[in-house]
C-alpha positions as CSV (number, residue, x, y, z in Angstrom):
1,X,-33.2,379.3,-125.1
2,X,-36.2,381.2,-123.0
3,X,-37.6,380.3,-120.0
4,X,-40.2,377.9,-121.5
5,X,-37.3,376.0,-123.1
6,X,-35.3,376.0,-119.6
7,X,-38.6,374.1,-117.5
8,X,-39.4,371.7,-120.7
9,X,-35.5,370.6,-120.3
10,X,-35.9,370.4,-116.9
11,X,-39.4,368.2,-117.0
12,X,-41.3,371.2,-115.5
13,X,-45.6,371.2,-115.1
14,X,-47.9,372.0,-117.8
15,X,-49.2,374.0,-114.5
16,X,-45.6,375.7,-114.0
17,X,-45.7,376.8,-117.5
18,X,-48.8,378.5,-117.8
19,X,-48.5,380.4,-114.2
20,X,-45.0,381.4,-116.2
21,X,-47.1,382.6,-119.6
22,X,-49.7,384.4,-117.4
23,X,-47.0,386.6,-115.5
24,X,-45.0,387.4,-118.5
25,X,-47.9,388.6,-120.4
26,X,-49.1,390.6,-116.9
27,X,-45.3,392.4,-117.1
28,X,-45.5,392.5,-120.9
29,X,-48.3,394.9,-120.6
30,X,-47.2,396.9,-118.2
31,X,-43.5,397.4,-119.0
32,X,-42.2,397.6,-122.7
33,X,-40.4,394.1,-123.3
34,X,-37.1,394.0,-125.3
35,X,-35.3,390.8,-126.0
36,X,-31.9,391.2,-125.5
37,X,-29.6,390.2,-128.4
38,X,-26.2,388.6,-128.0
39,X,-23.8,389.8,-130.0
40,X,-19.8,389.2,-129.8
41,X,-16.6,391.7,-130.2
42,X,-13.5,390.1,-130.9
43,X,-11.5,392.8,-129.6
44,X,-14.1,393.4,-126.4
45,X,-13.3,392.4,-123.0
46,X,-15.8,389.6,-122.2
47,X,-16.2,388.2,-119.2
48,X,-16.1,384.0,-118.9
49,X,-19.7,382.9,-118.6
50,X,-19.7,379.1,-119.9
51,X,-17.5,376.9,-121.9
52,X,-15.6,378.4,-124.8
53,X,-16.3,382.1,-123.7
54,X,-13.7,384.0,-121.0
55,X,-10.8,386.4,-121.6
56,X,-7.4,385.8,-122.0
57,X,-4.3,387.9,-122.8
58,X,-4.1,387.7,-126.2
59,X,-5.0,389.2,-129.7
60,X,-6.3,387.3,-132.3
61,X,-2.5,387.3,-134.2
62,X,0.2,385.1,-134.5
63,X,3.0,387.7,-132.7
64,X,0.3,387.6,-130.0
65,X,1.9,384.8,-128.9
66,X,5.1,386.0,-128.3
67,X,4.4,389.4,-127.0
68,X,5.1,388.0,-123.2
69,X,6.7,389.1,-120.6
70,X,10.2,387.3,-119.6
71,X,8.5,385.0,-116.1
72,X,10.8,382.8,-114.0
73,X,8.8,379.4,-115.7
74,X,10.0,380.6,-119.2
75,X,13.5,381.5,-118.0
76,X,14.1,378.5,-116.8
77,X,12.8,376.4,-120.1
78,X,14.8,379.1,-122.3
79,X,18.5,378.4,-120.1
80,X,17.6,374.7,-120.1
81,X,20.9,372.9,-121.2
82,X,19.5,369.5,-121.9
83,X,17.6,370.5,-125.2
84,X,18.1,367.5,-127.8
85,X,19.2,365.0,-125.3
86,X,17.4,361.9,-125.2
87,X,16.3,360.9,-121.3
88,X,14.9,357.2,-122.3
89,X,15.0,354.6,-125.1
90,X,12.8,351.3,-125.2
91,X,13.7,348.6,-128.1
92,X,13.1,345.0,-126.7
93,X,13.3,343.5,-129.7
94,X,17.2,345.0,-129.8
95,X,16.3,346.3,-133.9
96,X,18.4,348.8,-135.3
97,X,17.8,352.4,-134.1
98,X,16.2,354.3,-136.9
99,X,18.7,356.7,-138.4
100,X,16.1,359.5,-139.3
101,X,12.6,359.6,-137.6
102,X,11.0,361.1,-140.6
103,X,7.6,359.3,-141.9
104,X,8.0,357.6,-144.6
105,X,4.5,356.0,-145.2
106,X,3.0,356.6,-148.7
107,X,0.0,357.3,-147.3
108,X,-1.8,357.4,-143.9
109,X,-5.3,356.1,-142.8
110,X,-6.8,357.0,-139.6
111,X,-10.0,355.1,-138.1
112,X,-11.8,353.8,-135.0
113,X,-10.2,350.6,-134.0
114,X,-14.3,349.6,-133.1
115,X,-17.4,350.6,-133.5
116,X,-17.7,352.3,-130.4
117,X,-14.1,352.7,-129.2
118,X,-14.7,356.7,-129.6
119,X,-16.6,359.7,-129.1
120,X,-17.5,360.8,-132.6
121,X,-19.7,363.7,-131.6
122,X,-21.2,365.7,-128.6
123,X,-24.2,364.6,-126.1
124,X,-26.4,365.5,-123.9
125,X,-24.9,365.0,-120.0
126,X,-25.4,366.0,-116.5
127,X,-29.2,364.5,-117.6
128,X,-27.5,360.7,-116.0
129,X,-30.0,359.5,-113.6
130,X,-28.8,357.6,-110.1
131,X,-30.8,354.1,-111.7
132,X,-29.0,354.3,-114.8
133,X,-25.7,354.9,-113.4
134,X,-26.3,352.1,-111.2
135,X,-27.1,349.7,-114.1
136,X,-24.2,351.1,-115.8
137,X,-22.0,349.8,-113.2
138,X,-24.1,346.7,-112.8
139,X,-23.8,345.8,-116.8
140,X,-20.0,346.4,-116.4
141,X,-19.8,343.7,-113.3
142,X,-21.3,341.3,-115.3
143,X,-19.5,341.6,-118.4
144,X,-16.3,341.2,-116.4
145,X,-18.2,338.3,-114.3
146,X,-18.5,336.1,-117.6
147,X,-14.8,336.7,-118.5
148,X,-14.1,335.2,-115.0
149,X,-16.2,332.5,-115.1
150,X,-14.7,331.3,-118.8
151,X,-10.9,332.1,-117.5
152,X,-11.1,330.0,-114.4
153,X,-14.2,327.8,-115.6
154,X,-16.4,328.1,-112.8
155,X,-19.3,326.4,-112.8
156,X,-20.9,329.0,-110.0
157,X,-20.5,331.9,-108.2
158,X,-21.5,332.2,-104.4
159,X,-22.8,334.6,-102.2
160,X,-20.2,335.9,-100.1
161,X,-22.8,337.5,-97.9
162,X,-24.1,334.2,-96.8
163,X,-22.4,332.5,-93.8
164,X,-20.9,329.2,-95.5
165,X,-18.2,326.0,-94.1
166,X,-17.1,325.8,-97.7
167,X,-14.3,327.9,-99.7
168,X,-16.2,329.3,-103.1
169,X,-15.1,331.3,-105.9
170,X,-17.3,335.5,-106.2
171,X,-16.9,338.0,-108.3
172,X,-17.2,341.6,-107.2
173,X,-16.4,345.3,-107.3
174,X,-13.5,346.8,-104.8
175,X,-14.9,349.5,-102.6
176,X,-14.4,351.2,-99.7
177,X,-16.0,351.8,-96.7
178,X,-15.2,355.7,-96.4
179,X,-15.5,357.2,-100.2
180,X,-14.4,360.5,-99.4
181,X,-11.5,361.9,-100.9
182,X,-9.7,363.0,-97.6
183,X,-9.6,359.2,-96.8
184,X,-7.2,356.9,-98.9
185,X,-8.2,352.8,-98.7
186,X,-6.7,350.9,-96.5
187,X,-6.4,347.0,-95.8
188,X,-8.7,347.3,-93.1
189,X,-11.5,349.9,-95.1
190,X,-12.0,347.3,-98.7
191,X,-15.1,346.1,-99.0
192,X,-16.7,343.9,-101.6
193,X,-19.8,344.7,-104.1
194,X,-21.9,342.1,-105.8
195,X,-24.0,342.4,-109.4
196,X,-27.5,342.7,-108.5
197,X,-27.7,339.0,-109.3
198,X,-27.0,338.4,-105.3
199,X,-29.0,341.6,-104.3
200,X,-25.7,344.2,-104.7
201,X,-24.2,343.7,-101.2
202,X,-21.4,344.9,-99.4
203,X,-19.6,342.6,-97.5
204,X,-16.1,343.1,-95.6
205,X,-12.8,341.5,-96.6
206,X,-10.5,340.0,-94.4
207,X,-7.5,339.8,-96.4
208,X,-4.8,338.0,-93.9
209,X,-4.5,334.9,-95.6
210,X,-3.7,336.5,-98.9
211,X,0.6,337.1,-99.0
212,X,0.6,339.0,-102.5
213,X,-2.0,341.2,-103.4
214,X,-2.6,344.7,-105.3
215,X,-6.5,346.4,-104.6
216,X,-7.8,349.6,-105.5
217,X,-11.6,351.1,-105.3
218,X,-13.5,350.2,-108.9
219,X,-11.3,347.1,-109.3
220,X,-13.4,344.0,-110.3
221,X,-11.6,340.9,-109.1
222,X,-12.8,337.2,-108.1
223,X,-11.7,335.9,-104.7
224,X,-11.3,332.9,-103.5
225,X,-12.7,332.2,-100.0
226,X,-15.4,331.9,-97.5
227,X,-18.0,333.8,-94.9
228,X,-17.9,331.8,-91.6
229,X,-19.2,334.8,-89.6
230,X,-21.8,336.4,-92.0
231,X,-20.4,340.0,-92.2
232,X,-17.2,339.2,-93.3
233,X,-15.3,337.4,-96.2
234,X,-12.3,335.7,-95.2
235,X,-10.1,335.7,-98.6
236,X,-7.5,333.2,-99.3
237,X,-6.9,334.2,-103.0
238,X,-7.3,336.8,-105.4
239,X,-8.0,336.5,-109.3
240,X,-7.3,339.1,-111.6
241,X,-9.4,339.2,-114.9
242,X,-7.2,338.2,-118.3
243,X,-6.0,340.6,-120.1
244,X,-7.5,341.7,-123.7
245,X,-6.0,340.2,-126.4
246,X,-3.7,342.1,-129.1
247,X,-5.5,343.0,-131.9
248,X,-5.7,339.7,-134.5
249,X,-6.4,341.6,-137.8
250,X,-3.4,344.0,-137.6
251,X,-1.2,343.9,-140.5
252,X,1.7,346.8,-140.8
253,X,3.2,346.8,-143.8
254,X,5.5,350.1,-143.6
255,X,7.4,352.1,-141.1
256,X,5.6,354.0,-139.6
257,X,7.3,357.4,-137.5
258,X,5.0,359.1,-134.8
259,X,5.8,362.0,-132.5
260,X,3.6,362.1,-129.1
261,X,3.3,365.4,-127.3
262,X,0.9,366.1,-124.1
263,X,-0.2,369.4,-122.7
264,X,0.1,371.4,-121.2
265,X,2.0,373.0,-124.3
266,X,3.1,376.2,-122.5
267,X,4.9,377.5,-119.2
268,X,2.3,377.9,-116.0
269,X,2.8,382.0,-115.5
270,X,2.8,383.0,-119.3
271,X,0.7,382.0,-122.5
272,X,3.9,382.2,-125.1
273,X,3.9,378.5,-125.8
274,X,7.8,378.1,-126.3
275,X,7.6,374.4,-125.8
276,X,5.2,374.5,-128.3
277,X,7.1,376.4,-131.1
278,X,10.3,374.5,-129.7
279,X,8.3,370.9,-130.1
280,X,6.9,372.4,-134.1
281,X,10.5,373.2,-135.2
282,X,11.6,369.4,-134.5
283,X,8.6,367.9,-136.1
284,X,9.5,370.6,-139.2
285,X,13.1,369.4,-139.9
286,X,12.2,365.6,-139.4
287,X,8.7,365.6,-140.1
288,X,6.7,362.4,-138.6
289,X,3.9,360.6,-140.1
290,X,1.5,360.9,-137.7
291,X,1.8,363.9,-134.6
292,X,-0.5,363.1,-131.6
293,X,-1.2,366.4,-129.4
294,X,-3.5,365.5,-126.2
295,X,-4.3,368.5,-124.2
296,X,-5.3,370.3,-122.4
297,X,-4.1,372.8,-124.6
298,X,-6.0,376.1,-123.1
299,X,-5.1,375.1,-119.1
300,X,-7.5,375.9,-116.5
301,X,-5.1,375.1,-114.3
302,X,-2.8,377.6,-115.6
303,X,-1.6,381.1,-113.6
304,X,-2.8,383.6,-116.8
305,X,-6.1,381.9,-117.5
306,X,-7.1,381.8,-114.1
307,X,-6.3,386.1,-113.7
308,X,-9.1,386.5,-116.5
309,X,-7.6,389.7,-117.5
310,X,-7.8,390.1,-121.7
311,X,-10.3,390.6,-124.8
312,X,-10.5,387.5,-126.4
313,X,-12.7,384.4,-125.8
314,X,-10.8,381.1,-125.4
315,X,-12.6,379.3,-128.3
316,X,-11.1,381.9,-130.2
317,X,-7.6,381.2,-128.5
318,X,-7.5,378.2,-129.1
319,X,-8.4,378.4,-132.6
320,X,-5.5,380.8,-133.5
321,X,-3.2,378.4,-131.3
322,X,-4.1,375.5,-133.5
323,X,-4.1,377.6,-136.4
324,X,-0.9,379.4,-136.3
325,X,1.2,377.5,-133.7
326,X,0.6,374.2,-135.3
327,X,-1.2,373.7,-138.7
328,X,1.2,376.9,-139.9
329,X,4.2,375.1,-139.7
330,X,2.6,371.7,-139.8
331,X,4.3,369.6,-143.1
332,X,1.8,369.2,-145.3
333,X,2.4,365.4,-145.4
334,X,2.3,364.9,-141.6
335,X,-1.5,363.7,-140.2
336,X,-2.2,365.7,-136.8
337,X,-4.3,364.1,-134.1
338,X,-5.8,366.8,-131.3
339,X,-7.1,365.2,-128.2
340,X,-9.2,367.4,-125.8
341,X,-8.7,367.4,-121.7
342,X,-11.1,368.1,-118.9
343,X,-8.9,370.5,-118.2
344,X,-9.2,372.6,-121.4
345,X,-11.2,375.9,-120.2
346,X,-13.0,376.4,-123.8
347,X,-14.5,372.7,-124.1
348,X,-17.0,370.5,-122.3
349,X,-15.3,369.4,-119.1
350,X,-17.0,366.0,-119.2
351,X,-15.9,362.1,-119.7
352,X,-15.4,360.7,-121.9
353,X,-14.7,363.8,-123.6
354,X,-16.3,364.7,-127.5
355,X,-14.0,365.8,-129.7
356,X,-13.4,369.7,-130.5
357,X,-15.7,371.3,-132.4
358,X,-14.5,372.3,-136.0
359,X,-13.6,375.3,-137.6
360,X,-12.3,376.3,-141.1
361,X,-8.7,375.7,-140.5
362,X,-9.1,372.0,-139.2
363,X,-11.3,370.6,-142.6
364,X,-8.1,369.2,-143.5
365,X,-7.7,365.8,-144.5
366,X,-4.3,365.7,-142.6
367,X,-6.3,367.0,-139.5
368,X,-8.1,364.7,-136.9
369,X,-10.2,365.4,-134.2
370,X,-10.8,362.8,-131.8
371,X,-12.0,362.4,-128.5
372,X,-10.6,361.3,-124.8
373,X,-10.0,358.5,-124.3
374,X,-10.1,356.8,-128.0
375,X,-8.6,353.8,-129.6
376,X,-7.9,353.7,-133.1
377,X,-5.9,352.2,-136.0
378,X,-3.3,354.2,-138.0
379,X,-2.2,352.2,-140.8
380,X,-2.7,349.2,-139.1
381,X,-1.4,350.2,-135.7
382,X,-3.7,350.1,-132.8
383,X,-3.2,353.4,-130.3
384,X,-5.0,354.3,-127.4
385,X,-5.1,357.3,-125.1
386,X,-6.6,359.2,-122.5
387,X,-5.3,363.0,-121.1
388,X,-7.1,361.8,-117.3
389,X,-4.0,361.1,-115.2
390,X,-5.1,357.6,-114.2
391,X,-1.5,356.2,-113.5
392,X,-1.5,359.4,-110.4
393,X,-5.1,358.4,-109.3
394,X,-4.0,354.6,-108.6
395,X,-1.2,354.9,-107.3
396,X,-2.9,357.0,-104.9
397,X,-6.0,354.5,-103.7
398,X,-3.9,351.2,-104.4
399,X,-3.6,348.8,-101.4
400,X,-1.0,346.5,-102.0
401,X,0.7,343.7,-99.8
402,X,3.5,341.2,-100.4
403,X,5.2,341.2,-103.8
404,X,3.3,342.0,-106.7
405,X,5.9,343.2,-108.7
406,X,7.3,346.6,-110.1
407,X,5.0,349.8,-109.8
408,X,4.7,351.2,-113.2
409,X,4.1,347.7,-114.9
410,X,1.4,346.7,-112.3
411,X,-1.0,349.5,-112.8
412,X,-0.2,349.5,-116.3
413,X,-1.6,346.2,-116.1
414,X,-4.9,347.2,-114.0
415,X,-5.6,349.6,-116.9
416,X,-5.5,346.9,-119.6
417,X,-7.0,344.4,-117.5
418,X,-10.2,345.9,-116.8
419,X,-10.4,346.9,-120.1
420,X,-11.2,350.8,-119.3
421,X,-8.7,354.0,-119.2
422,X,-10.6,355.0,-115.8
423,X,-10.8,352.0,-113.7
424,X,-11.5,353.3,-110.6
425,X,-14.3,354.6,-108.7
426,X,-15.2,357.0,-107.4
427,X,-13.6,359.2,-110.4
428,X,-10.4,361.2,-109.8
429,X,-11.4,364.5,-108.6
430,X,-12.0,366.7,-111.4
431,X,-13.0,364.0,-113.8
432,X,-16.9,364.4,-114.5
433,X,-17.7,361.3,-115.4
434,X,-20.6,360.5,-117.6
435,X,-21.3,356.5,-116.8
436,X,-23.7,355.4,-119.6
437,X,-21.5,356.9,-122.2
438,X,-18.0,355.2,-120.3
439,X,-19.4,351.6,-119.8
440,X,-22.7,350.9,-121.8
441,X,-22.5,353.2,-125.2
442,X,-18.8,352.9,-125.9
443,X,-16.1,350.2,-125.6
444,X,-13.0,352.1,-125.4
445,X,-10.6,349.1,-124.6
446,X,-12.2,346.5,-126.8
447,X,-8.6,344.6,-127.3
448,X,-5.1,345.5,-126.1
449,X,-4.0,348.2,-128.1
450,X,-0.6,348.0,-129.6
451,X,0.7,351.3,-128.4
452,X,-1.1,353.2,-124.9
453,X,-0.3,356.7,-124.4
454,X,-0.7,357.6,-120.5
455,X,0.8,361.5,-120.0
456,X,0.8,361.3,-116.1
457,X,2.2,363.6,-113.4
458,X,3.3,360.6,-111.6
459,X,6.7,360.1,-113.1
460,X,9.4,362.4,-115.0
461,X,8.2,359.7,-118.0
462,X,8.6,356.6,-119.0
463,X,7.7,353.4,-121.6
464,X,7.2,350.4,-120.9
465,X,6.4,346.3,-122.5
466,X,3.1,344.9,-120.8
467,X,1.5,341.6,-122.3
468,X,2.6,343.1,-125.7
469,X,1.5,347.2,-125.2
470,X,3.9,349.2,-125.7
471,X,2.8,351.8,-122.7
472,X,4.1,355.5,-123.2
473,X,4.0,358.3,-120.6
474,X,5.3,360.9,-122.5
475,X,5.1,363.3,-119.7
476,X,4.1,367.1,-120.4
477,X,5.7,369.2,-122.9
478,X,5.8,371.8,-120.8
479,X,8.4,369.8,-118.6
480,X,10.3,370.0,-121.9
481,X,9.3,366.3,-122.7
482,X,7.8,364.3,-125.6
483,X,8.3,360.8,-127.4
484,X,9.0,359.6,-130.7
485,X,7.7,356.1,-132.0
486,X,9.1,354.0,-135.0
487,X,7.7,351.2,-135.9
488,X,8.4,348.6,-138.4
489,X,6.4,345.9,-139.9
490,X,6.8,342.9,-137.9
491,X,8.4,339.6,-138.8
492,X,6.5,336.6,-139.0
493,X,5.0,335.2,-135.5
494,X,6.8,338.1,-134.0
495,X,5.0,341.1,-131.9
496,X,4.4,344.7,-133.2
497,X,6.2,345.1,-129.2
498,X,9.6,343.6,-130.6
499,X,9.7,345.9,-133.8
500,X,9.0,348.9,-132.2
501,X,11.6,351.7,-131.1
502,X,10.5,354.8,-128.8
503,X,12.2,357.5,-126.6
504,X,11.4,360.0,-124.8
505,X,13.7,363.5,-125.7
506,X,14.1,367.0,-124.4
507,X,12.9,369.7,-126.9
């Protein structure tokens, strides 16, 4: 792209332009012009300069891989004694563990579970303008706002910013008072925002009349109370919106086996991706129907990326990872599903996330790539996911009082509830969120998904039942963790819940 391209992107002047033309033809005559052309080594050192370009320590060969130094991180997952063991097991419907997890499908179909409930290919972003995100969020109030007002049949809403004597019923967005990310909310700091239908005002909550409640910033409740002061809403109850209901069109008719791994897929302090290799030689001698990878699988966040020192690009790392780490020893049977992170150093660092771009050794029919987050239907099985580590990020800005119940099912439940894998707001830090594309273009949580994978720092792992979802945190595999599913088709008027079997085991 040349500088005329680079002010036309960025709305620049006819004016601008030509003052531009006139120099570069002054210089142009006065000082022989060469454009420069790019060209790329694969065995130069290159230094990182955007997305998909920077140097890591690694050749373009599989034994690249494991030419790595012996670190304390991969001592420690190499002398690991636990290796096999499984650390959890959820079966509420009490079925009959399976004796093999080998797929057994006859064949496997992979789609969107909606129209819109992924990313199918890239866009343009960091182009979102302040008015559109605002209408963004305004359009997401309202959808919510109907779903209340069906739910608990009201026949208005009121202003809570208008001093009243009566008790009414409002619907709003949780905020508060101090977004900045060395403050965490407080009782005292929530504040209320309306839809632009009563002008988008804040209004304080008073909150102690309410025994049992659970808050965070981005939630979209309806409270019950009244202003009798004008700058503050007393609140007497709190109404969460209904769930999503289970998808109505499922129908499973054979087992189906999946194994659920999240990054990252190697050690911090080398690039050798044992737990990798370690996680492949399981899914080799009991091969799944379905293996779900969600990254990040190149780790900014990891001790040799961030050194820089090498001669490869990481697009090109990460194509020989996927290459001969995985689709090498992948059975040829087995459907592989590769999610991207914000955190993976060679891709677009945006959400919601496009998938990876192709290359030759991924136009497979057995290969997927899909986006984060994305919900879609295996053979009839509804599965969502995203790689942001939301379950961290609420249990960080919730403000809870009273008893509402055990931790891990209640902000399971804010996730499904309002109906989006990022539910709060601001963002988590390091999350570049893209509004239009989250809450107007796509629907990522059109229904409650059947099975919700969650990888999360917050706990060592874990899965659990809510309103039906089976919830997975499989935890990271470099922690030596990942989870195996087994589901069976469903008896009559029973839940896909109650005929599924999962566990999370040590590789």
């Amino acid at each position: 792209m040349d500088e005329l391209e680079i002010l036309g992107a960025y709305g620049a002047s006819p004016d601008v332009k030509k003052a531009l033309m006139r120099l570069d033809d002054s210089v142009s005559a006065t000082t022989p012009h060469h454009k420069p052309t790019l060209t790329r080594r694969r065995n130069a050192p290159t230094a990182a300069t955007n997305a998909g370009t920077g140097p890591v320590k690694t050749t373009d060969t599989p034994s690249s891989f494991t030419n790595q130094k012996q670190t304390p991180a991969s001592q420690r997952f190499e002398s690991r004694q636990n290796a096999g063991t499984v650390s959890a097991t959820f079966n509420d419907g009490n079925v009959a563990l399976p004796t093999s997890w080998r797929g057994r499908c006859s064949a496997v179909t992979v789609k969107p579970a909606g129209d819109t409930s992924a990313v199918t290919k890239p866009y343009r972003y960091m182009f979102q303008k302040v008015s559109s995100k605002a209408a963004a969020l305004d359009d997401w109030l309202s959808e919510l706002e109907i779903e209340f007002a069906e739910r608990l049949q009201l026949p208005d809403r009121g202003h809570p910013g208008v001093t009243s004597q009566t008790e009414m019923t409002t619907v709003g967005r949780i905020c508060c008072d101090c977004e900045s990310e060395r403050v965490r909310a407080n009782v005292s700091s929530l504040v209320l925002e309306t839809s632009r239908e009563f002008a988008a005002c804040r209004v304080s909550l008073n909150l102690k009349s309410v025994s049992d409640f659970s808050l965070f910033p981005g939630q979209i409740v309806a409270l019950d109370g009244m202003n009798t002061v004008g700058h503050e809403f007393t609140v007497s109850k709190v109404h969460q919106p209904p769930t999503p209901p289970l998808p109505s069109e499922s129908r499973i008719d054979e087992p189906l086996s999946l194994a659920i791994a999240a990054g990252p897929f190697s050690v911090d302090d080398n690039l050798s991706y044992k737990p990798l290799e370690e996680l492949m030689s399981k899914v080799a001698d009991e091969p799944p129907d379905v293996l779900l990878l969600i990254g990040p699988f190149v780790d900014a966040n990891s001790e040799e990326v961030k050194k820089c020192t090498g001669d490869m690009l990481y697009e090109d790392f990460f194509q020989a990872l996927v290459t001969h780490k995985i689709l090498d020893r992948l059975p040829a049977k087995t459907h592989v599903i590769l999610a991207p992170s914000s955190r993976d150093v060679h891709h677009h660092s945006v959400y919601p996330q496009p998938p990876f771009s192709s290359f030759p050794a991924v136009n497979k029919p057995n290969v997927h790539l899909l986006s984060d987050p994305a919900c879609i239907s295996i053979n009839g099985l509804t599965i969502g996911w995203t790689s942001v580590d939301i379950l961290m990020q609420l249990n960080k800005q919730e403000v809870i009082a009273g008893n509402v119940g055990e931790k891990q099912a209640r902000l399971l439940a804010h996730i499904l509830q309002q109906r989006s894998f990022c539910p709060t707001f601001p963002p988590p830090k390091g999350v570049n969120m893209e509004l239009d594309q989250l809450l107007m273009e796509h629907d990522f949580l059109p229904i409650t998904p059947h099975l919700l994978v969650l990888p999360s720092d917050f706990t060592r792992g874990f899965i659990k039942n809510v309103d039906g979802c089976v919830c997975v945190n499989p935890s990271r595999l470099a922690k030596g963790i990942y989870s195996r599913v087994h589901v069976s088709p469903p008896a009559a008027g029973s839940s896909v819940a109650t005929s599924t079997v999962a566990q999370l085991v040590y590789v």
